[in-house]
C-alpha positions as CSV (number, residue, x, y, z in Angstrom):
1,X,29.8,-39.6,-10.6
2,X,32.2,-41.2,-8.1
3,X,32.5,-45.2,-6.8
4,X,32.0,-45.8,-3.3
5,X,33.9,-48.8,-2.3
6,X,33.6,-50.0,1.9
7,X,36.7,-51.0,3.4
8,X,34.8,-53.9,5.0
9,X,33.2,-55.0,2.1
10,X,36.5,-55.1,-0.7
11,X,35.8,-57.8,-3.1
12,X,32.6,-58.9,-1.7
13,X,30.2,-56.5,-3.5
14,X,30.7,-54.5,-7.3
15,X,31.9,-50.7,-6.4
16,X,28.7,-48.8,-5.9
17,X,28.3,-45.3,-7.4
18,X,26.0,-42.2,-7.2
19,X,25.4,-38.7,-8.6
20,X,24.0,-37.7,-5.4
21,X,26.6,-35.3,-4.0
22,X,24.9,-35.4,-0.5
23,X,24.9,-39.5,-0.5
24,X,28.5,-39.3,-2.3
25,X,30.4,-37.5,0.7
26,X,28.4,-39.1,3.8
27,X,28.8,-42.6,2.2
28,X,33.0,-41.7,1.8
29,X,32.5,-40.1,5.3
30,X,31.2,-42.9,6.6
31,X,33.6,-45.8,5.1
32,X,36.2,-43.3,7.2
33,X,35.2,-43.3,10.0
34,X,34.2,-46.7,9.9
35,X,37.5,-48.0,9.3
36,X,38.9,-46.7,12.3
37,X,36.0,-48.1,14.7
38,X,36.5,-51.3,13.3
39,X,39.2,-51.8,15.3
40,X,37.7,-50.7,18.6
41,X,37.4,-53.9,21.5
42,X,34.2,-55.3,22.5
43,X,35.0,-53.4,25.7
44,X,35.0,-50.1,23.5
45,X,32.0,-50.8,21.3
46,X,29.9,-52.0,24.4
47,X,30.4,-48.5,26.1
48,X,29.3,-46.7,23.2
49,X,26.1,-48.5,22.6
50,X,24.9,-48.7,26.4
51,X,25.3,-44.5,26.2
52,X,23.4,-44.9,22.9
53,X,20.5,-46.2,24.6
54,X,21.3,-44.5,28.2
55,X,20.5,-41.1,26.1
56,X,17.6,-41.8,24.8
57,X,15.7,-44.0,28.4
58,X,17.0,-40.4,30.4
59,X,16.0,-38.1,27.6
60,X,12.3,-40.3,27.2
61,X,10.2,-37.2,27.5
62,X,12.0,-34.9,25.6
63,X,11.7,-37.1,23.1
64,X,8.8,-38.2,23.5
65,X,7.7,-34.5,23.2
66,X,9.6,-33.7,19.9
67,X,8.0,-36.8,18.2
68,X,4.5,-36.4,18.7
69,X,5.3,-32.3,17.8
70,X,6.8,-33.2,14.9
71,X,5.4,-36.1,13.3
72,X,1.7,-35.1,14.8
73,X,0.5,-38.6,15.2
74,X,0.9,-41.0,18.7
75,X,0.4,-40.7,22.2
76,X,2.9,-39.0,24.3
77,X,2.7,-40.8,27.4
78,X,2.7,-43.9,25.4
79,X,5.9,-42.8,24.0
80,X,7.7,-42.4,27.1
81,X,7.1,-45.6,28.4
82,X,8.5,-47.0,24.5
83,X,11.2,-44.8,24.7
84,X,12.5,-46.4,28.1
85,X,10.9,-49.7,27.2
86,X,13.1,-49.9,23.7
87,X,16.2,-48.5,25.3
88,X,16.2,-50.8,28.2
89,X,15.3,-53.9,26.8
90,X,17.2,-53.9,23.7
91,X,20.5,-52.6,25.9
92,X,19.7,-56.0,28.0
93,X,19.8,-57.8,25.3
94,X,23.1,-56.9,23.8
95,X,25.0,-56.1,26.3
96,X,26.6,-59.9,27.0
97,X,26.9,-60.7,23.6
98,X,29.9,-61.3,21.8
99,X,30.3,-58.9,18.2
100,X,33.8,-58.4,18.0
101,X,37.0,-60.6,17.3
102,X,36.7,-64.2,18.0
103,X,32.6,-64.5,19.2
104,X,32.5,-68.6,20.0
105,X,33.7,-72.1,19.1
106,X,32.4,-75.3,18.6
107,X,35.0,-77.9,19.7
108,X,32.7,-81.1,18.4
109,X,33.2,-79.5,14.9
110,X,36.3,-78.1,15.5
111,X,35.6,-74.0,14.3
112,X,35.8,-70.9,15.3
113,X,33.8,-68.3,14.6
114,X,34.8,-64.7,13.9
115,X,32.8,-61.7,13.4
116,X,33.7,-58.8,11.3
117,X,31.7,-55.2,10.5
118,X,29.6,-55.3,7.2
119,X,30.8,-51.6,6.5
120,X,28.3,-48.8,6.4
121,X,24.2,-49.9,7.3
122,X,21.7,-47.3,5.5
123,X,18.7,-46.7,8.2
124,X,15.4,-45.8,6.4
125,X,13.5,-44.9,9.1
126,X,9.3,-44.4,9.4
127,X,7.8,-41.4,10.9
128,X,5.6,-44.0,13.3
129,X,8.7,-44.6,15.3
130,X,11.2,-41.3,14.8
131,X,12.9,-41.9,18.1
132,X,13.1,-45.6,19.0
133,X,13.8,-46.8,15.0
134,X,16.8,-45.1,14.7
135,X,17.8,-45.7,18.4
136,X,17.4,-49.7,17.4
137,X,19.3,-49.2,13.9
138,X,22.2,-47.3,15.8
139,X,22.7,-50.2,18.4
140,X,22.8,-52.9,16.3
141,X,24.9,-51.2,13.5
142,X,27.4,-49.9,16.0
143,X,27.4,-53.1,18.0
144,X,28.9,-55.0,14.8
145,X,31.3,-52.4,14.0
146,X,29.6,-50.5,11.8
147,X,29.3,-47.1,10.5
148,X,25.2,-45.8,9.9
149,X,23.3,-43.2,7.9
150,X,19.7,-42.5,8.9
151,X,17.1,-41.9,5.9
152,X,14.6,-40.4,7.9
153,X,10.9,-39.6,6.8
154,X,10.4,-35.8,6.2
155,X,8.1,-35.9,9.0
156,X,10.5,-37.2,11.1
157,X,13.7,-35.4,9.8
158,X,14.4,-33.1,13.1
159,X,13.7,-36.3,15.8
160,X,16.3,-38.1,13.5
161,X,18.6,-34.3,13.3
162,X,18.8,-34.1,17.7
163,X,19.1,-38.1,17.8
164,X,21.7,-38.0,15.1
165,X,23.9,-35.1,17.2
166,X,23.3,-36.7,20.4
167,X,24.5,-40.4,19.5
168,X,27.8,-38.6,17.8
169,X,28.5,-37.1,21.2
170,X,28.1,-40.4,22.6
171,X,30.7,-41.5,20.1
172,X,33.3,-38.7,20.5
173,X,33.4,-39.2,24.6
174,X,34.8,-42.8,24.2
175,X,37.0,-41.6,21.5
176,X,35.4,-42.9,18.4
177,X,35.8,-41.0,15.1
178,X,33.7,-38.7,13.5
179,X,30.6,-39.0,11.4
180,X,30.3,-42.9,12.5
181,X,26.5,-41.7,13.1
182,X,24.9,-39.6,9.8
183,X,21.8,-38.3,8.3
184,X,20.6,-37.5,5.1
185,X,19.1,-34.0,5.5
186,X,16.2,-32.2,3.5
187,X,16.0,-35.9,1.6
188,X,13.2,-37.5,-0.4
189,X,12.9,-40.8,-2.0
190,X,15.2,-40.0,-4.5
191,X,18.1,-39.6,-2.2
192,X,17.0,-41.9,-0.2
193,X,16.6,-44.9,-3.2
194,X,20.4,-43.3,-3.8
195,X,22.1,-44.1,-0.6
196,X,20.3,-47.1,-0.5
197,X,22.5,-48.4,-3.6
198,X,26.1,-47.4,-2.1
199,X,25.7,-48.5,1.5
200,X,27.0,-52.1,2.2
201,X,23.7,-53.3,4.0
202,X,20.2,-51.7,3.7
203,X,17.4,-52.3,7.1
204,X,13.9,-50.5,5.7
205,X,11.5,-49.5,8.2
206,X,8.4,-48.1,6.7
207,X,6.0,-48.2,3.9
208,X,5.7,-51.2,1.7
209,X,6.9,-49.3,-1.3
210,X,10.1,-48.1,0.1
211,X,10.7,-51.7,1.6
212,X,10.5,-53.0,-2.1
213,X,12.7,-50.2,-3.2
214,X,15.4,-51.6,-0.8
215,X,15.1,-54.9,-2.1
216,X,15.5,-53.7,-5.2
217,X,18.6,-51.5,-4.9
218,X,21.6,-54.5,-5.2
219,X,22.2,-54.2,-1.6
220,X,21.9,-56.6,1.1
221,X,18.7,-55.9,2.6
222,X,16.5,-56.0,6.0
223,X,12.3,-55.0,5.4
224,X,9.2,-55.5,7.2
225,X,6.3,-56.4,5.6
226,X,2.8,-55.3,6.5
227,X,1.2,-55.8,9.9
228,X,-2.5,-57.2,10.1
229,X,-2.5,-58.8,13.5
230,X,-5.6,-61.0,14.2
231,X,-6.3,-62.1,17.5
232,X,-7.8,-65.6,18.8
233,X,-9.5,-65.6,22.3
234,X,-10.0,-69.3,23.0
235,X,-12.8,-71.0,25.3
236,X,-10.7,-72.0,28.2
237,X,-9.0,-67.8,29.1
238,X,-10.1,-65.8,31.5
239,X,-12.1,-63.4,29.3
240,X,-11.2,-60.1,31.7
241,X,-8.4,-60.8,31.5
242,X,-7.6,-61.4,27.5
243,X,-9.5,-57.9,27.1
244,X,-7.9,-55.7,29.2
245,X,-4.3,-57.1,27.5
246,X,-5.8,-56.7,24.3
247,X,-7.3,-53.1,24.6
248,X,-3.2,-52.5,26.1
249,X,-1.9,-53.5,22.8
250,X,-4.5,-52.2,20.5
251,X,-4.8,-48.8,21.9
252,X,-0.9,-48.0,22.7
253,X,0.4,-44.9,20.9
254,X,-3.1,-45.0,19.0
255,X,-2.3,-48.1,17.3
256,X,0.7,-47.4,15.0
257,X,2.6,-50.3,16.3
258,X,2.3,-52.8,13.9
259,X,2.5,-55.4,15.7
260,X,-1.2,-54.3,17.4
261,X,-4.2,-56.1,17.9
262,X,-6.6,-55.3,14.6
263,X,-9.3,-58.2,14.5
264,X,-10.3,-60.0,17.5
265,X,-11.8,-63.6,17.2
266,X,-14.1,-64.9,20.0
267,X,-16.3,-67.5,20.7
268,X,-19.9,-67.4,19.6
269,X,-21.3,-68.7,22.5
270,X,-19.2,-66.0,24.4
271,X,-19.6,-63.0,22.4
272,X,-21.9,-60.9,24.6
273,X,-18.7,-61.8,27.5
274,X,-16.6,-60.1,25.5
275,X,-18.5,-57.3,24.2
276,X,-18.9,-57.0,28.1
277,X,-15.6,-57.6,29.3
278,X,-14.0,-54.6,26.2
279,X,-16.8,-52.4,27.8
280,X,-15.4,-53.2,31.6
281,X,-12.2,-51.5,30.8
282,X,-13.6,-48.2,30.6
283,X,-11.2,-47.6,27.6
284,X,-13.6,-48.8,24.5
285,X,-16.3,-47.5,22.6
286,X,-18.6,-50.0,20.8
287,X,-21.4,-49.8,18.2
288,X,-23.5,-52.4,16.4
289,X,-25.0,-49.2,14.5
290,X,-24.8,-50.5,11.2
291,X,-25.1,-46.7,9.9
292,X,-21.9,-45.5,12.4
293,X,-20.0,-48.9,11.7
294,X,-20.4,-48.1,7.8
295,X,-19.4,-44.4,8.7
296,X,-16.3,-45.8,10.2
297,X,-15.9,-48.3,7.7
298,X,-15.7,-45.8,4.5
299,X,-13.6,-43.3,7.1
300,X,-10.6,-45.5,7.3
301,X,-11.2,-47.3,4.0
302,X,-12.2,-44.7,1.5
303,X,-12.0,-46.1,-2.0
304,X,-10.8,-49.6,-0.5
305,X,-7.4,-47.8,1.0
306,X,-6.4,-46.9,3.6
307,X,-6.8,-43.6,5.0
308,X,-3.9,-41.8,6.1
309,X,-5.5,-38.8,8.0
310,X,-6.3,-41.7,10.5
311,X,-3.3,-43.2,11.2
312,X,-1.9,-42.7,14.6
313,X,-5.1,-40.2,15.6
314,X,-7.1,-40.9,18.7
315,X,-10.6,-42.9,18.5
316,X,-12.1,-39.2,19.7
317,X,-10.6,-37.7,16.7
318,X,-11.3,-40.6,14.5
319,X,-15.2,-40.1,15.3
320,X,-14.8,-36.6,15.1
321,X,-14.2,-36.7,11.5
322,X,-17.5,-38.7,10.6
323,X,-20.1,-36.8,13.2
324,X,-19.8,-39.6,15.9
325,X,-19.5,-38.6,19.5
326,X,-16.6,-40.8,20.9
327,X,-15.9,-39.8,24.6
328,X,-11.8,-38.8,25.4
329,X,-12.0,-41.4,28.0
330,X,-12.2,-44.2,24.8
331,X,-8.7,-45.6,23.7
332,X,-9.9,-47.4,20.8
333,X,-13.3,-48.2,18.9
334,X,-14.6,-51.6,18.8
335,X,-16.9,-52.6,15.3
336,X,-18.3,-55.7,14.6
337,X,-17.3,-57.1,11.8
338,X,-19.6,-59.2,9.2
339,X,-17.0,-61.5,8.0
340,X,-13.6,-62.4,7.7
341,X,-10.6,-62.4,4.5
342,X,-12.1,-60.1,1.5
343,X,-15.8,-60.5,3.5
344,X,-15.0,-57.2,5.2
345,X,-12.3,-54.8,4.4
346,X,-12.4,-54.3,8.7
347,X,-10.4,-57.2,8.2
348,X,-7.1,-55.4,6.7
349,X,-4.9,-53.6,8.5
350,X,-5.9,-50.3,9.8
351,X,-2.8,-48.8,11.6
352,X,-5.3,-46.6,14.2
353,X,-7.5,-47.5,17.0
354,X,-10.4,-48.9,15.1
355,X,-10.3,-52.8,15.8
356,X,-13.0,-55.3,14.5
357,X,-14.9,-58.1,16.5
358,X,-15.9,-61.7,15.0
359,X,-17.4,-64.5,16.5
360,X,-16.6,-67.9,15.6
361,X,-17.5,-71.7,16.4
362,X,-14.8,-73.8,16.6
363,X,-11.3,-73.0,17.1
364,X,-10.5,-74.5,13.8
365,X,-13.3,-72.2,12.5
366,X,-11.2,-69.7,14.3
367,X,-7.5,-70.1,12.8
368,X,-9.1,-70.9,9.4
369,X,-10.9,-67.2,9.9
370,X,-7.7,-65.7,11.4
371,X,-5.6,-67.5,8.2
372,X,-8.0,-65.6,5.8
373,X,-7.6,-62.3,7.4
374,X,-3.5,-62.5,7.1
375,X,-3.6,-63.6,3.3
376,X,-5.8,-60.4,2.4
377,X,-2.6,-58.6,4.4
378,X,-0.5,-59.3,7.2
379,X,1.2,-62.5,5.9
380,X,4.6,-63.5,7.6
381,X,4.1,-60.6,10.5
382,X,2.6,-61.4,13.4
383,X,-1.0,-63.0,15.2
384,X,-1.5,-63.7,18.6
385,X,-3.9,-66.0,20.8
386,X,-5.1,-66.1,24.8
387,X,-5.1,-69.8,25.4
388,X,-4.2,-72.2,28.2
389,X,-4.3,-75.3,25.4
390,X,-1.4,-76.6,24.2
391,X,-2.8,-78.1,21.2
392,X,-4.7,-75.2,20.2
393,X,-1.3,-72.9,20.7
394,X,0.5,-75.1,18.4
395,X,-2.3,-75.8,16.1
396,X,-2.2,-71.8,15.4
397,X,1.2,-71.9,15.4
398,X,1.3,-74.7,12.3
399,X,-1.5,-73.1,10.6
400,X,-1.1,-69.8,10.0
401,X,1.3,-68.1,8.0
402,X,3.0,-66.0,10.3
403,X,6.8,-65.2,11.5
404,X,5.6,-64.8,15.6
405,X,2.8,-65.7,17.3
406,X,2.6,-64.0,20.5
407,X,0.8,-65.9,23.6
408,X,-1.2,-64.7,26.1
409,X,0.6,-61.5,26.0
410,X,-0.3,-57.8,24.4
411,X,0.4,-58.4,20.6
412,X,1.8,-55.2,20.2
413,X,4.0,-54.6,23.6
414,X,6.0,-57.9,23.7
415,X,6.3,-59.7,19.7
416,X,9.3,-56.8,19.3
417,X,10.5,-58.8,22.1
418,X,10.2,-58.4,25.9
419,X,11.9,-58.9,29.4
420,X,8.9,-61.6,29.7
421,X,9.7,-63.6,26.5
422,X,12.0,-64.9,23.9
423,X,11.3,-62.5,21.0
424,X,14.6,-60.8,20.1
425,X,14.4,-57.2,21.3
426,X,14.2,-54.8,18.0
427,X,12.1,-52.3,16.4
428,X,12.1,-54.3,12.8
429,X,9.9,-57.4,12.5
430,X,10.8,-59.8,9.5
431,X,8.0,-61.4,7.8
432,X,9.6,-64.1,6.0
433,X,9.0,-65.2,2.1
434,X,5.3,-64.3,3.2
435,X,5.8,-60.3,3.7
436,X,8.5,-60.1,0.7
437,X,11.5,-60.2,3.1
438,X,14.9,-62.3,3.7
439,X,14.1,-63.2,7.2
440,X,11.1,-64.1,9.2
441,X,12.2,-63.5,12.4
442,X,12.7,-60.0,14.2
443,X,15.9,-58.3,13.2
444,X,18.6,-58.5,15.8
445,X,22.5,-57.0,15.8
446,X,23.7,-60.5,14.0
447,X,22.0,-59.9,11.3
448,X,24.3,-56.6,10.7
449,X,27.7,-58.7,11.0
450,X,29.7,-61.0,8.8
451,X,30.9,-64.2,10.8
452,X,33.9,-65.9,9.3
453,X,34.2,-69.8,10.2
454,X,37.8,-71.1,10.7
455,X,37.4,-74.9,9.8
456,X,40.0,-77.4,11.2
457,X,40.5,-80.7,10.6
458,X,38.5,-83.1,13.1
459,X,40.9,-86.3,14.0
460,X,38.4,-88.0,15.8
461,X,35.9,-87.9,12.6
462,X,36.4,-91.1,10.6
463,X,35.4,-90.6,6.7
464,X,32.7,-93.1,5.2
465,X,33.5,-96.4,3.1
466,X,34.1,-96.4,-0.3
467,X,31.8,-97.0,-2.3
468,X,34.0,-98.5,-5.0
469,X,35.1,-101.2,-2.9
470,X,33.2,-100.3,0.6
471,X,36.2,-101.3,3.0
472,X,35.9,-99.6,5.7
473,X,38.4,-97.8,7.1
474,X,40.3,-99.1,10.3
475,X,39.4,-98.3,13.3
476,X,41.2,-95.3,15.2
477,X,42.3,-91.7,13.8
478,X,42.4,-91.9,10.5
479,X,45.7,-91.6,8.5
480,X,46.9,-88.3,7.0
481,X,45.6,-89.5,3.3
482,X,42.8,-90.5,4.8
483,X,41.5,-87.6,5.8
484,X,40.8,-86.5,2.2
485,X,37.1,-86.8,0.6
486,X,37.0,-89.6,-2.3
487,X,37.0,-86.9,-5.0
488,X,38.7,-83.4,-4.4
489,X,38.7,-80.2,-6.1
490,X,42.0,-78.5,-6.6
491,X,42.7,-75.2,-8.6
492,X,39.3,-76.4,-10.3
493,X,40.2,-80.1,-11.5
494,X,38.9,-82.9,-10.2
495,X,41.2,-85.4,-9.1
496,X,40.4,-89.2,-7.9
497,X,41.8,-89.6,-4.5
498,X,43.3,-93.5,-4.8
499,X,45.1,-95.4,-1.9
């Protein structure tokens, strides 16, 4: 059994060890080579993460290809277009931002603010997202200065092998070091659980479980939480319009995004309207049979959980495997839904193509439904709404307990951020106290970097009265002993500051 101890990290956390050979020598590996990158210029660090994502927007089918080959679930066109999507607009975002030496000032409060590497990130990443997961993870990581180690899922371990070989080429044609970018190899959650003790930061991707396991292992870490994303179509939207966006989330890369439309709300009045406008598309399959919707029901939720074999499969497949004829041409199937919260179990997430249909009455009726839904699952991810009211936008945005709500937008194309809005790009949503995790917002490269604040004395700042005598002080900078609080702390006494 050896200690691991990061470079970056000496003094801040207790040494870290592990009887994992494997985890042993990439972790020591890793700590290496980060030390040397560490003290590569923004100009440097910039290069290598624009190539980062450059390899994997010109490689998009290829990849695309390999994932859907590998992991067997998705769409391949749909991966393309995330592929580029990711790489772009993630690169976009990072590429003016300061991560590196001396990143900003604040000249009313006289500091500076300097960021430094947190060491070595451990990436668990999910087999829904084996290309742009660890693509995100690499950025961010080697944007701050930091050395990473993917944790890949089995199914997902040869995606993670080429994109591990191909960002380490990126690396060693700007002159970085060796294994700055790593993998486990033939792991399981044993090794993973491992690394995840000895790395200096942890950012989970994936199932619930493993996201607790993070949590758990003594490491600074990053989860998601569970996606459940209901979906409010207000009175005053275009209904055409509010479907066809809706059916684009829902159905892309057959609805593993969690971020994707799973329960839409509409109102009663204008139900038929929307059954229509879904049906307009040419891309849904409906049924009000309640011997099919029960069919599909105890498909997806057999025993009350959730049934793997569907996740990422087409609505064809998906009907397939309960005797219902669902055309190719249908991207996702539509159910009605008899109830919201626990009075359905359509109503939880369902991480496939299969999305329920409610109507409501009023748009409190709606948010109070919508609320319900995320507190069975879903809490501190994501909802979304197509409304031109204000008041209602806000009144969702107070009420329910969520991290993002997205507006008038696909759910599942734009709350990992767009060109369009002001989501922060990334492939890992935070959902807050809600979902179990330390931030509720999506996870961004500053969350991978330490940023230390040089304080300085402010001259222009006077310091309150007294309250033992409360004379003020006099007016203009104040006077060296001045400057002192009332009471200080020095070498751990307290001492009374007196004139």
């Amino acid at each position: 059994m050896s200690t691991v101890l990061s470079p970056a990290s000496v003094c801040a956390q207790e040494p870290a060890t592990t009887s994992n050979t494997q985890v042993e020598q990439l972790v020591a590996k890793a700590h290496a080579a980060q030390a040397i990158f560490e003290t590569f210029s923004q100009e440097q660090v910039d290069a290598i993460v624009k190539d980062v994502g450059k390899y994997v927007y010109d490689n998009a089918e290829i990849l695309a290809r390999m994932a859907v080959d590998e992991t067997g679930i998705g769409v391949y066109e749909d991966k393309i277009l995330k592929n580029k999507g990711k790489a772009r607009v993630i690169w976009n975002s990072l590429k003016d931002k300061k991560s590196r030496g001396i990143i900003g000032e604040d000249p009313e409060a006289n500091m500076v603010f300097v960021a430094k590497p947190m060491g070595v990130v451990g990436a668990v990443t999910p087999v829904t997202n084996p290309i742009v997961t660890p693509m995100c993870n690499a950025m961010f990581a080697l944007k701050t200065g930091n050395a990473v180690i993917f944790a890949p899922h089995p199914k997902a371990e040869k995606c993670t092998a080429v994109l591990t070989d191909a960002f380490m080429k990126v690396v060693k044609s700007h002159g970085g070091p060796d294994d700055l970018v790593q993998m486990v190899r033939n792991g399981s959650i044993d090794t993973t659980q491992e690394l995840m003790k000895v790395v200096d930061v942890v950012v989970a991707t994936g199932g619930g479980a493993m996201v607790k396991s993070a949590y758990s292992s003594g490491r600074p870490s990053f989860g998601v939480g569970a996606g459940n994303v209901p979906v409010i179509i207000d009175r005053d939207v275009n209904i055409k319009d509010a479907a066809e966006k809706i059916v684009a989330g829902a159905s892309f890369d057959n609805g593993i995004i969690c971020s994707h439309e799973q329960f839409v709300l509409t109102p009663e009045e204008q139900y038929q309207e929307t059954l229509e406008a879904f049906d307009a598309t040419g891309k849904v399959w409906f049924t009000s049979d309640p011997v099919q919707v029960q069919k599909l029901r105890d498909l997806v939720f057999p025993g009350g959980r959730l049934n793997k074999d569907v996740v990422g499969r087409s609505a064809s497949e998906i009907g397939k495997m309960v005797g219902i004829a669902v055309p190719e041409s249908a991207r996702i199937i539509l159910l009605p839904a008899t109830g919201a919260g626990t009075d359905d179990i359509l109503a939880r997430e369902k991480l496939c193509p299969v999305v329920a249909i409610l109507p409501y009455s009023t748009f409190e009726d709606a948010v109070a439904k919508a609320k319900a839904n995320l507190l069975v699952e879903g809490a501190g991810h994501s909802a979304a709404v197509h409304s031109n009211d204000e008041a209602h936008i806000r009144e969702a945005g107070v009420e329910l307990p969520v991290s993002r709500l997205v507006v008038n937008q696909a759910s599942a194309l734009t709350a990992g951020g767009s060109l369009t809005n002001g989501f922060a790009p990334t492939t890992t949503l935070g959902c807050g106290s809600w979902g179990g995790n330390s931030i509720s917002e999506n996870l961004d490269y500053k969350h991978l970097m330490n940023v230390s604040r040089i304080g300085k004395m402010i001259v222009t700042r006077r310091s309150p009265p007294t309250p033992r005598s409360g004379r003020k002080f006099p007016a203009g900078p104040p006077r060296a002993h001045e400057t002192l609080d009332r009471v200080s702390c020095v070498r751990g006494t307290v001492l009374q500051v007196t004139d």
